[in-house]
MARVEX-229572 format. One record per residue (C-alpha): residue number from 1; x, y, z. Coordinates in nm, 3 decimals, decimal comma. Last residue first. Example, Ala and Ser with C-alpha at 12.3 -4.5 7.8 and 13.67 -1.06 7.14 Angstrom:
+-----+---------+---------+---------+
|   n |       u |       v |       w |
+-----+---------+---------+---------+
|   2 |   1,367 |  -0,106 |   0,714 |
|   1 |   1,230 |  -0,450 |   0,780 |
+-----+---------+---------+---------+
//
This chain:
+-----+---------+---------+---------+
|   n |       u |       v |       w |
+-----+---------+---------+---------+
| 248 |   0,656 |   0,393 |   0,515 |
| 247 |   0,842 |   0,106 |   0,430 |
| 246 |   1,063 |   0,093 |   0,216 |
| 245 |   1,129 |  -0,310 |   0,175 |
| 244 |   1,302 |  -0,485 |  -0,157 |
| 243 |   1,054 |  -0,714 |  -0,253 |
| 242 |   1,087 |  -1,092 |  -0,364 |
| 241 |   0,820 |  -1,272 |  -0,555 |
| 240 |   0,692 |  -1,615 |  -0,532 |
| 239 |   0,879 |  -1,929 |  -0,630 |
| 238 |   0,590 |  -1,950 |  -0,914 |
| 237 |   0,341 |  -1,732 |  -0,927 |
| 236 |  -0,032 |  -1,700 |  -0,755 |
| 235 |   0,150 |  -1,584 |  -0,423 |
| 234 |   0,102 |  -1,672 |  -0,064 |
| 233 |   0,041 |  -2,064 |  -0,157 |
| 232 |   0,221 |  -2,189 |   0,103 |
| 231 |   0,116 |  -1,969 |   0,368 |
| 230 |  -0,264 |  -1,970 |   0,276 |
| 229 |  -0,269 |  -2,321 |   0,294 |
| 228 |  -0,188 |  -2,256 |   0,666 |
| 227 |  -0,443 |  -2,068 |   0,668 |
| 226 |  -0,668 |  -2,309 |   0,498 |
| 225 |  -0,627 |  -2,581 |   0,728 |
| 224 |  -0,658 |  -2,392 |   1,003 |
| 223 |  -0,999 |  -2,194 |   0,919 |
| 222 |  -1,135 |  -2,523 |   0,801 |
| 221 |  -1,058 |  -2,677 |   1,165 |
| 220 |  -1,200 |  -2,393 |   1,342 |
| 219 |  -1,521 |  -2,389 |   1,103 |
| 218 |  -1,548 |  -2,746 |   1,176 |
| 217 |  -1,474 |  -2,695 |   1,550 |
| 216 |  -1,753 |  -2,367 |   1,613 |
| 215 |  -1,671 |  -2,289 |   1,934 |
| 214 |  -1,936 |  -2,133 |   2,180 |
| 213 |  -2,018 |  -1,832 |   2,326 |
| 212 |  -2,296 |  -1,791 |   2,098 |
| 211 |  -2,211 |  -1,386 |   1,925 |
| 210 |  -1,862 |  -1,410 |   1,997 |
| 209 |  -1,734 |  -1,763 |   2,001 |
| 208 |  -1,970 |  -1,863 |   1,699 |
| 207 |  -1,920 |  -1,554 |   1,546 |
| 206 |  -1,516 |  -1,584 |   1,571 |
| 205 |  -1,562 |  -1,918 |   1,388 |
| 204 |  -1,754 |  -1,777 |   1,171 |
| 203 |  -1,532 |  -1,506 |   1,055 |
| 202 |  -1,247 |  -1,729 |   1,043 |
| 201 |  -1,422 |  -1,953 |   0,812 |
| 200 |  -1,528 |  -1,698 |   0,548 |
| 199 |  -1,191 |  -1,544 |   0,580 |
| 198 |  -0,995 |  -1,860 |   0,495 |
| 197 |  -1,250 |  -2,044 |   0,226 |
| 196 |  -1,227 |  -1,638 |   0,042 |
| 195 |  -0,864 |  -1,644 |   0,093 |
| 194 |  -0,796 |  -1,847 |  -0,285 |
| 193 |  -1,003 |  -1,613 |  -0,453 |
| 192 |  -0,735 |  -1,333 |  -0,370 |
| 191 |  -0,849 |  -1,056 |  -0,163 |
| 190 |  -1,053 |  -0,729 |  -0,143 |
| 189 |  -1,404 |  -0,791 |   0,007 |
| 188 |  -1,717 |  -0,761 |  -0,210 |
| 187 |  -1,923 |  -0,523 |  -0,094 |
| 186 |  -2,283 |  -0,589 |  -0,207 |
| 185 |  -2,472 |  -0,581 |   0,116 |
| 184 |  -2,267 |  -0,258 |   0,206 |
| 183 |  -2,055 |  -0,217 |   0,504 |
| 182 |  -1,713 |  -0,098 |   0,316 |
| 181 |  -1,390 |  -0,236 |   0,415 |
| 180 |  -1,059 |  -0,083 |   0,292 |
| 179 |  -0,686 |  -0,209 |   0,224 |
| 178 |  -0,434 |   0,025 |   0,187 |
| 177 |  -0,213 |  -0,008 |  -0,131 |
| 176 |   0,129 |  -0,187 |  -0,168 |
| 175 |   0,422 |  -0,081 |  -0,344 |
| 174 |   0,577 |  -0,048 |  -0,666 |
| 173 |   0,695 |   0,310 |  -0,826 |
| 172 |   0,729 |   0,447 |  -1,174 |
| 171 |   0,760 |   0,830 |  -1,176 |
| 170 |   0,833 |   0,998 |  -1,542 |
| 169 |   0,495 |   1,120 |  -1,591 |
| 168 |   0,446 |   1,260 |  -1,235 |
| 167 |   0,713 |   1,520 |  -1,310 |
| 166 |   1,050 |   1,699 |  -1,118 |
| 165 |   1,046 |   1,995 |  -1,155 |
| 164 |   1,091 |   2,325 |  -1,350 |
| 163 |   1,204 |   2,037 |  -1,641 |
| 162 |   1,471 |   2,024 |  -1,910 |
| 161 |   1,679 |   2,342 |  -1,800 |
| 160 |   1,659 |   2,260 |  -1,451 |
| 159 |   1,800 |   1,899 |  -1,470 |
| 158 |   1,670 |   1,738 |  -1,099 |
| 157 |   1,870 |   1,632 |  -0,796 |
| 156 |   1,850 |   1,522 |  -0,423 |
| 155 |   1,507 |   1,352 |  -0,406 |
| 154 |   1,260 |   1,421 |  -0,198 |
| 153 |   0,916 |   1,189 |  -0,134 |
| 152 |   0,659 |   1,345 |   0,047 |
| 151 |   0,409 |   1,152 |   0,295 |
| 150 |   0,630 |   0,981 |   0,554 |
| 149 |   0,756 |   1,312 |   0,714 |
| 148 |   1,125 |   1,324 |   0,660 |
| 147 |   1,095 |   1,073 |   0,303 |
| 146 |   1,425 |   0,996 |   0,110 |
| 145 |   1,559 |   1,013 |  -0,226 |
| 144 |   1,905 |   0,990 |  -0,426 |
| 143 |   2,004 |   0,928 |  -0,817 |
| 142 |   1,835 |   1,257 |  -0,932 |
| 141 |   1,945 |   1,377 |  -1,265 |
| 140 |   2,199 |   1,636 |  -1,260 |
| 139 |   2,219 |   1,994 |  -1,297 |
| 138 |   1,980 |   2,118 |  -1,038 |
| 137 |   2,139 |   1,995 |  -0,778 |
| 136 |   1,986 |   2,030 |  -0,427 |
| 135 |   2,077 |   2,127 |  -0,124 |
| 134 |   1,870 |   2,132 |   0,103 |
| 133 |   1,753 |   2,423 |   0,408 |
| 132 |   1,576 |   2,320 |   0,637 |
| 131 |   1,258 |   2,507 |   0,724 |
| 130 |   1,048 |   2,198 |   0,857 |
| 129 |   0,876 |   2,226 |   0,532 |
| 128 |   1,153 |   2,224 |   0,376 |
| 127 |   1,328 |   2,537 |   0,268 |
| 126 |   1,515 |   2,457 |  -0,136 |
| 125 |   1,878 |   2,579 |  -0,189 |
| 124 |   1,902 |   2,542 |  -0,586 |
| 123 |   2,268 |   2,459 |  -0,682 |
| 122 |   2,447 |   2,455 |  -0,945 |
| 121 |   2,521 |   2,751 |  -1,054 |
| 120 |   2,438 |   2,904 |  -0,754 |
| 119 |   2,695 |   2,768 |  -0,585 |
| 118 |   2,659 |   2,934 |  -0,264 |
| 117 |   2,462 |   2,605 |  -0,105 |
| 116 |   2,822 |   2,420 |  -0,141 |
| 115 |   2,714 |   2,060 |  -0,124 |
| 114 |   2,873 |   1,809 |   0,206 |
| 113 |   2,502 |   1,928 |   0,349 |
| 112 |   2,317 |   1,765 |   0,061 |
| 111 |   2,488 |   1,386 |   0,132 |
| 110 |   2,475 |   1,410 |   0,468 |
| 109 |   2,130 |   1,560 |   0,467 |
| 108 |   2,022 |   1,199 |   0,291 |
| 107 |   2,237 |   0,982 |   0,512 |
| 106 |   2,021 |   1,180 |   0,792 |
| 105 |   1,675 |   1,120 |   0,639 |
| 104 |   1,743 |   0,732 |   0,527 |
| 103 |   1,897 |   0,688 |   0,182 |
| 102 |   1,699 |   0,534 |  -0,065 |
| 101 |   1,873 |   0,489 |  -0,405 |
| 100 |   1,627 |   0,630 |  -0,714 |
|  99 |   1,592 |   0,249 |  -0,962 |
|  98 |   1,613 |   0,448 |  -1,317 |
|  97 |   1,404 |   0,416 |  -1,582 |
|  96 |   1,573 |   0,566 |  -1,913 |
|  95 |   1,294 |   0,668 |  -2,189 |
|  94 |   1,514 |   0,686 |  -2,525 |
|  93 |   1,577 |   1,011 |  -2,598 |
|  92 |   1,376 |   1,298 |  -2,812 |
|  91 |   1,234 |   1,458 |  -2,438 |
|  90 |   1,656 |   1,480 |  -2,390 |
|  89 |   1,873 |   1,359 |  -2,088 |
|  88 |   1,630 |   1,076 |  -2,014 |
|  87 |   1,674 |   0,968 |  -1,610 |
|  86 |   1,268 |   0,869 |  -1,594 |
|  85 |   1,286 |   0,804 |  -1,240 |
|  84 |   1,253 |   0,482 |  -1,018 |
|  83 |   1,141 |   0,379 |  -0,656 |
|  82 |   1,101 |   0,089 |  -0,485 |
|  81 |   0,894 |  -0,176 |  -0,285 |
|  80 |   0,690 |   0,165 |  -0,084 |
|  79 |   0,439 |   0,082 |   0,170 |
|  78 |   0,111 |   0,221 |   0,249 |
|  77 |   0,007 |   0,369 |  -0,094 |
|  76 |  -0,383 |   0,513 |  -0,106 |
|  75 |  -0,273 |   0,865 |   0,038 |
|  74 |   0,000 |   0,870 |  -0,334 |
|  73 |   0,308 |   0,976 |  -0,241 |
|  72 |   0,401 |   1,320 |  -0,307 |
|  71 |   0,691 |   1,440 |  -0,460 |
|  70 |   0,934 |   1,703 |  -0,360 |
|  69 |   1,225 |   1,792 |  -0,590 |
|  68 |   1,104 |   2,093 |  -0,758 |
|  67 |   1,033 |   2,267 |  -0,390 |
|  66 |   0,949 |   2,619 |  -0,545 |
|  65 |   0,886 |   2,465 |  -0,908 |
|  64 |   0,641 |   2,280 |  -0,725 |
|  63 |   0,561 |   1,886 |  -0,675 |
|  62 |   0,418 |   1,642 |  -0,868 |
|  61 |   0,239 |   1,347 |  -0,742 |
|  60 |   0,394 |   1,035 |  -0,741 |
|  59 |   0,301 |   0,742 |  -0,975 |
|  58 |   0,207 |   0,401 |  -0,920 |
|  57 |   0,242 |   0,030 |  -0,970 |
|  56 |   0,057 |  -0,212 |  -0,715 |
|  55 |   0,074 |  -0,502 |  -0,474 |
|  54 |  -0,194 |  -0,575 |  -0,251 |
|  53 |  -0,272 |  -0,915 |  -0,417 |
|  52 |   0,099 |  -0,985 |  -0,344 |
|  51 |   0,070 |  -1,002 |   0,008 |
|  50 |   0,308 |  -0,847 |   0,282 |
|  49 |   0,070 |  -0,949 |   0,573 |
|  48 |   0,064 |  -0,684 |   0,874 |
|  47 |  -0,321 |  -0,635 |   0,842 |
|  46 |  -0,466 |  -0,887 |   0,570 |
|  45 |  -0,587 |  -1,147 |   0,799 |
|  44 |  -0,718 |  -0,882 |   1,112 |
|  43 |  -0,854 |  -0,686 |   0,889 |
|  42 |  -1,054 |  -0,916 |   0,722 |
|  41 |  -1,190 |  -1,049 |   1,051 |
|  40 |  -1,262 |  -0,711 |   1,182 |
|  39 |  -1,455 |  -0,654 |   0,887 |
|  38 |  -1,652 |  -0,986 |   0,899 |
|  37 |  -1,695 |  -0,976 |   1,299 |
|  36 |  -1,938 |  -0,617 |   1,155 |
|  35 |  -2,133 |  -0,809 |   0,944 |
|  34 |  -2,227 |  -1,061 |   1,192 |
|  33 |  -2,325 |  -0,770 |   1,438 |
|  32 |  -2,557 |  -0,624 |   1,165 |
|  31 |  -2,666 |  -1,009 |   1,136 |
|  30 |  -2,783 |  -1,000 |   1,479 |
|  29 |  -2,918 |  -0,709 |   1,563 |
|  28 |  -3,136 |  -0,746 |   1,257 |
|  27 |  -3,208 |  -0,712 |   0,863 |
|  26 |  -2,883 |  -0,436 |   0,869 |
|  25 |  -2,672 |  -0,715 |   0,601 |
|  24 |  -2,958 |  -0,720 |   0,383 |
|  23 |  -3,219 |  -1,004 |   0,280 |
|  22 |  -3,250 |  -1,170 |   0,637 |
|  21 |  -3,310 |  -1,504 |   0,767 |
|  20 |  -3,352 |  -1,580 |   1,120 |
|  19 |  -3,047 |  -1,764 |   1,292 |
|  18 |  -2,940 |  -2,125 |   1,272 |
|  17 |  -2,562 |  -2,021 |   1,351 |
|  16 |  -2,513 |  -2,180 |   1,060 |
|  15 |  -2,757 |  -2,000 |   0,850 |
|  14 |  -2,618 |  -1,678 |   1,035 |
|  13 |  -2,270 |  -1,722 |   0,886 |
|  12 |  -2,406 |  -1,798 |   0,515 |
|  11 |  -2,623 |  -1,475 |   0,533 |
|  10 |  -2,391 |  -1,291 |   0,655 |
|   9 |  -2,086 |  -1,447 |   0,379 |
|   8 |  -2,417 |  -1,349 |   0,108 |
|   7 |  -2,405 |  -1,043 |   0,191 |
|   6 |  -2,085 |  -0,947 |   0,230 |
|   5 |  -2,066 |  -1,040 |  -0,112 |
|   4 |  -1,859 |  -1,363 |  -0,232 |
|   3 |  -1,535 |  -1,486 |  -0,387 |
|   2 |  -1,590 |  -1,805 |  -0,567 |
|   1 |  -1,464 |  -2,106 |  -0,351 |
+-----+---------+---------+---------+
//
């Protein structure tokens, strides 16, 4: 199946349902309603579900020369596969992306706190937001990182005389995006061709139950059958793809 409009899934719900026509998704009561059971449907199959489609590289924001080690992650990333940092000792070297080590928020002070915060050499004592005090080397490249509020990345190291802090350009990260839903007539929903059969048939199935209190078995059945499709065809390559799991 091609992937389709909102639109036209509406107006292919509601022919079923032998329902008046319409030409836009708010035509009536009825197919604003069917619209809506096509949302919550899409939610409900892509909620929870660690699917490729949703997979994306991306870059953290920069932080300040005041926190140089802080990062923020991007308010469209959900989930975080891993992690890496341009390690390059010179801007004339080779670039060197390195895979950044999560530690959880108290392995992370661990490491920081067992640093001697009067070395000044060294080390560049940086206040959290939460007013703790870190740590952090500004001699080395960063090998480290963690997240104490789920929305900034820190890491425990960055070369001072090479960079004030740490910089978008040299961030390459893997993870998934959030989905969204948008109630237009030509919204197309976000998913692999292949879920198209699988959302389409969910959605009127739950119509049926919803909007005519009664079951719709073919669309059941088709909803079924291609779900469990679904399972064994989760990703377009072959064998699939492992992920290492940071989850936010």
């Amino acid at each position: 199946m091609a992937k389709m409009s909102l639109l036209e899934m509406t107006q292919d719900i509601l022919s079923d349902m032998n329902s008046d026509e319409v030409n836009t998704i708010n035509g009536s009561l009825e197919s604003t309603q069917v619209a809506q059971i096509i949302k919550s449907t899409y939610f409900n199959i892509t909620e929870g579900k660690d699917l490729a489609h949703f997979k994306e590289l991306f870059r953290l924001d920069s932080g300040t020369s005041a926190k140089p080690t802080h990062m923020l992650i991007p308010e469209t990333i959900i989930d975080i596969d891993w992690v890496k940092y341009n390690t390059e000792l010179a801007a004339a070297d080779k670039d060197l992306y390195t895979k950044m080590i999560y530690k959880t928020p108290d392995e992370f002070l661990y490491i920081l706190d067992k640093r001697d915060s009067t070395d000044t050499t060294n080390i560049k004592v940086v206040t959290d937001a939460s007013s703790t005090l870190l740590n952090i080397n500004k001699t080395k490249i960063p090998q480290y990182f963690t997240s104490f509020d789920d929305e900034t990345i820190v890491m425990d190291g960055y070369i001072a005389t090479l960079e004030s802090n740490l910089q978008q350009s040299k961030t390459q990260c893997f993870g998934k995006r959030a989905v969204t839903f948008t109630l237009s007539d030509t919204f197309t929903p976000d998913l692999p061709v292949q879920m198209f059969t699988y959302l389409l048939a969910e959605a009127k199935s739950n119509c049926f139950l919803t909007l005519k209190q009664m079951p719709n078995q073919k669309a059941e059945q088709t909803s079924i059958s291609q779900k469990r499709k679904m399972s064994q065809e989760a990703f377009r390559l072959k064998n699939g793809i492992t992920f290492a799991n940071f989850g936010r």
